[in-house]
C-alpha positions as CSV (number, residue, x, y, z in Angstrom):
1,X,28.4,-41.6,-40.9
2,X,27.7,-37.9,-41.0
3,X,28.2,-37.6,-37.4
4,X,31.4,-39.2,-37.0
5,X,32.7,-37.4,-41.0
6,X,32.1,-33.7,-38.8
7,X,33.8,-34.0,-36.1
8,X,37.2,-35.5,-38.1
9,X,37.0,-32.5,-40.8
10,X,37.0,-30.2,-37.0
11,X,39.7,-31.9,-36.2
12,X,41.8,-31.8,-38.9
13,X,41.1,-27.9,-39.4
14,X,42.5,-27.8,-35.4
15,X,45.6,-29.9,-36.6
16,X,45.5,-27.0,-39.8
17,X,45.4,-24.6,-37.7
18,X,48.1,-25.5,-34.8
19,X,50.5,-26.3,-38.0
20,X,50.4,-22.9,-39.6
21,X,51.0,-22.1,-35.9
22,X,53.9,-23.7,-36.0
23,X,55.2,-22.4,-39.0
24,X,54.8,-18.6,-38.0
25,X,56.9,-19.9,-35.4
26,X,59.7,-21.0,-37.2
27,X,59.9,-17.8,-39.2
28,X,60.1,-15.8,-36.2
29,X,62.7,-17.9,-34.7
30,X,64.9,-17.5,-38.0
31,X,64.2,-14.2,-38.2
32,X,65.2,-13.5,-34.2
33,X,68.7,-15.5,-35.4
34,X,69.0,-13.4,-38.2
35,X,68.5,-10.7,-35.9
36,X,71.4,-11.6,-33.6
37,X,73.6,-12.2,-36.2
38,X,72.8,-8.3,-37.5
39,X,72.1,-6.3,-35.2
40,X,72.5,-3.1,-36.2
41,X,70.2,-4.0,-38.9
42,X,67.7,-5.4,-36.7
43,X,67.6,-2.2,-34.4
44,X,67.0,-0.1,-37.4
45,X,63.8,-2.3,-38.5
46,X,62.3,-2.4,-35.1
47,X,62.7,1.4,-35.2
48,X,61.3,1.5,-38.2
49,X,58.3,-0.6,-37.0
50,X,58.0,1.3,-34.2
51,X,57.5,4.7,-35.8
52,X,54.8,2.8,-37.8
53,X,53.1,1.5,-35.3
54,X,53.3,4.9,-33.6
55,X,52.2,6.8,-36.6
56,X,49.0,3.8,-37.0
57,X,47.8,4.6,-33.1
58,X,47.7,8.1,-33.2
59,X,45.6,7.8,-36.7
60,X,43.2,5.5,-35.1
61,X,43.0,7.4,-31.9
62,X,42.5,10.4,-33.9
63,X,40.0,8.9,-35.9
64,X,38.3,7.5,-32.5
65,X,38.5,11.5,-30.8
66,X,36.8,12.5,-33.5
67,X,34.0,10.2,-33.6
68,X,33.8,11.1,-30.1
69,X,33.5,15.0,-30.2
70,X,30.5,15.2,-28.2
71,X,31.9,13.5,-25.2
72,X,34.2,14.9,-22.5
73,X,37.5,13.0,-23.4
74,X,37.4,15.1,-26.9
75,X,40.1,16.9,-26.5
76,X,42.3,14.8,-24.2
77,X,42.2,11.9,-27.1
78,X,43.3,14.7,-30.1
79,X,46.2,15.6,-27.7
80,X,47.3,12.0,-28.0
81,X,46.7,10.7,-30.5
82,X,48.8,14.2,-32.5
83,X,51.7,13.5,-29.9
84,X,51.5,9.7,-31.2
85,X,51.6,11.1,-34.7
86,X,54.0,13.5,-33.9
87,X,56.5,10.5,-32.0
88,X,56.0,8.1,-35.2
89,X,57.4,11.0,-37.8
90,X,60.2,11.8,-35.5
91,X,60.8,8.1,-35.2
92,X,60.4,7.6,-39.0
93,X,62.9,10.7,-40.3
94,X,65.4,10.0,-37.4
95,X,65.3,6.3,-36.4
96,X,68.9,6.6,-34.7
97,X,68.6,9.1,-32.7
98,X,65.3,7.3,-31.6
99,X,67.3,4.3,-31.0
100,X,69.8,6.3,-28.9
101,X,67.2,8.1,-26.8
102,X,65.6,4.1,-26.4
103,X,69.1,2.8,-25.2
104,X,69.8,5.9,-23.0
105,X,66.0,4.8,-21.5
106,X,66.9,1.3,-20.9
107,X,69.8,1.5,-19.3
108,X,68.4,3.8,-17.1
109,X,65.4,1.6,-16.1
110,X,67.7,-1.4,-16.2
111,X,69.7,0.9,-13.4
112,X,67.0,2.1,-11.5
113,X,65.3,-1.3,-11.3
114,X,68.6,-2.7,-10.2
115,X,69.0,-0.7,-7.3
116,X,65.8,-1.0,-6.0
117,X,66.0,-5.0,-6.3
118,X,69.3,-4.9,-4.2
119,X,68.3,-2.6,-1.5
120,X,64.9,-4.5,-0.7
121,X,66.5,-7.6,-1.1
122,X,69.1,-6.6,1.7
123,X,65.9,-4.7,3.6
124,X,63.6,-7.7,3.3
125,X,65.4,-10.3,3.4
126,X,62.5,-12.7,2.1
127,X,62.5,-16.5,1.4
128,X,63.7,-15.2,-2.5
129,X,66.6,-12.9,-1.4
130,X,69.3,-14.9,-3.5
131,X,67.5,-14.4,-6.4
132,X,66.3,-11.2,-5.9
133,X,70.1,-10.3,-5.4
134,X,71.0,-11.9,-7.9
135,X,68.4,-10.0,-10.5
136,X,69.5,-6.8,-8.8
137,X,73.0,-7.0,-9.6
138,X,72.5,-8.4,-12.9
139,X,70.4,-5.3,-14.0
140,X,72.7,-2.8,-12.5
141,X,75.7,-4.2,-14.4
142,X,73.8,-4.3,-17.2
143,X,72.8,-0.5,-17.5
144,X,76.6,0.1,-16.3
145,X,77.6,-1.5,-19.8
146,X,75.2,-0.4,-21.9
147,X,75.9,3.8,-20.5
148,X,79.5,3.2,-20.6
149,X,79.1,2.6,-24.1
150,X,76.3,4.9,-25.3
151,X,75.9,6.2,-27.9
152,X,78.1,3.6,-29.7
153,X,75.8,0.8,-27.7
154,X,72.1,1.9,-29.6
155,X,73.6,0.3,-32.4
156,X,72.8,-3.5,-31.1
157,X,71.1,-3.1,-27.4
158,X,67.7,-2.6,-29.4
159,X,68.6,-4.9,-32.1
160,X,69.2,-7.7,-29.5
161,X,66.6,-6.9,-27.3
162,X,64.4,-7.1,-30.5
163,X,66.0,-10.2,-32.0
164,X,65.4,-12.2,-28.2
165,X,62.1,-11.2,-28.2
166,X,61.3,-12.8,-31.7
167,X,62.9,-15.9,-31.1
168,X,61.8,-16.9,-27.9
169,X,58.1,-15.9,-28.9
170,X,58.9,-18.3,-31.9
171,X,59.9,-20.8,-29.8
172,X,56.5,-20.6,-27.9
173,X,54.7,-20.8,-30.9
174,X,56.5,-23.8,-32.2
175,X,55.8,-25.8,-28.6
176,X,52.0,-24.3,-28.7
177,X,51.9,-25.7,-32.7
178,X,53.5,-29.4,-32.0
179,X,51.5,-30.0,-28.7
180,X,48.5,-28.8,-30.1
181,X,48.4,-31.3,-33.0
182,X,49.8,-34.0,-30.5
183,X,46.5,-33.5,-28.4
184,X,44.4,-33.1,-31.6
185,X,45.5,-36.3,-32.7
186,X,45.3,-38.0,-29.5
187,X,41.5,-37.1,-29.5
188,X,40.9,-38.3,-33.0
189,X,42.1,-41.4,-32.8
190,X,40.0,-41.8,-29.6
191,X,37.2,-40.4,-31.0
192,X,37.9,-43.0,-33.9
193,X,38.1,-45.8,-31.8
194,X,34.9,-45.6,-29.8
195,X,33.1,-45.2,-32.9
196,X,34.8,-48.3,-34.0
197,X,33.8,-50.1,-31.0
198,X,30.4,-49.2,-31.1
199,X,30.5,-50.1,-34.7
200,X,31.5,-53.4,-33.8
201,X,28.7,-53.7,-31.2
202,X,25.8,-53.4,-33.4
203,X,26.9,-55.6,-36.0
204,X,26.9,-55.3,-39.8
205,X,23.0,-55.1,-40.0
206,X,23.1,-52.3,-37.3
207,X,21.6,-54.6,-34.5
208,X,23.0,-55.8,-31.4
209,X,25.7,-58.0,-32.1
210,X,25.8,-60.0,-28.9
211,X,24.3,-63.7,-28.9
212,X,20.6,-63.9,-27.8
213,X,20.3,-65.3,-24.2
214,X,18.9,-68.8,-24.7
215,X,14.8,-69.2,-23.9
216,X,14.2,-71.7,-21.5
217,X,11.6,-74.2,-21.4
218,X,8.5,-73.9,-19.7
């Protein structure tokens, strides 16, 4: 009985587990709506987190230079980890000028990495040149709007950048929960029927609960 009680309580710490999973999930995904729905406010907190999480690295990479004084990266980790520090206050006393410089950086990325997806799509000319056309123009349009705009567009680019990210990784986490505890159950109620099976075999005495073969007669 012991061997069949362990592996249930496993499982249902796995079914546990995949359910707070799926939880986590669906506070992401209502916070990636609420997100969308405000999103200047949601640029401002994911400035906010990323001056903390700025500020955090360059305290642990400090702390990590320092623990490795004697070694010839000394000095190269104290520069980066003070500019880290350095970025994460600037981020934390300014947050939207940080989002401007963020949205002035995107767009230009989204530009750059437009033109270069339409000018080797029309120099290749590979078995994905639709698409790759089609991701090319999309990107370049898109840093067109967003610098037409600027500054007036750090406001919500960040925001909804931010927002997207949380609810699709939400979303994930909500699949990854609910098929987790589908498969977890699936396997327990196999597990459970084998040992029911075998349970049956033996018999209520613990023998073998098939009928004797007859002994012939000599």
């Amino acid at each position: 009985m012991a061997k069949s009680t362990k592996p249930q309580g496993e499982a249902a710490k796995l079914s546990r587990g995949f359910s707070w999973l799926a939880v986590l999930g669906v506070v992401l995904v209502v916070a990636g709506l609420i997100g969308l729905v405000y999103t200047g406010l949601a640029t401002l907190t994911s400035m906010v987190l990323f001056g903390w999480l700025l500020l955090i690295g360059g305290l642990v990479g400090l702390l990590h230079a320092v623990q490795a004084r004697h070694t010839n990266f000394f000095w190269l980790g104290v520069v980066v980890a003070a500019l880290n520090i350095a970025a994460g206050v600037v981020v934390l006393r300014t947050p939207e000028a940080a989002a401007e410089a963020l949205t002035m950086f995107a767009a230009l990325l989204f530009l750059t990495g437009g033109v270069f997806r339409l000018v080797g799509s029309l120099v290749v000319r590979g078995p994905q040149f639709g698409w790759t056309l089609v991701q090319g123009a999309f990107g370049l349009l898109l840093g067109v709007l967003v610098l037409a705009t600027w500054p007036s567009s750090s406001q919500y680019v960040i925001g909804t950048f931010f927002s997207l990210s949380l609810l699709f990784d939400g979303l994930g986490l909500i699949a990854t929960g609910y098929g987790g505890r589908r498969i977890v159950g699936m396997v327990s109620d196999r597990l459970a029927g084998e040992e029911t099976a075998r349970a049956q075999e033996k018999g209520p005495h613990g023998g073998d609960h098939r009928a004797a073969e007859p002994v012939q007669p000599e």
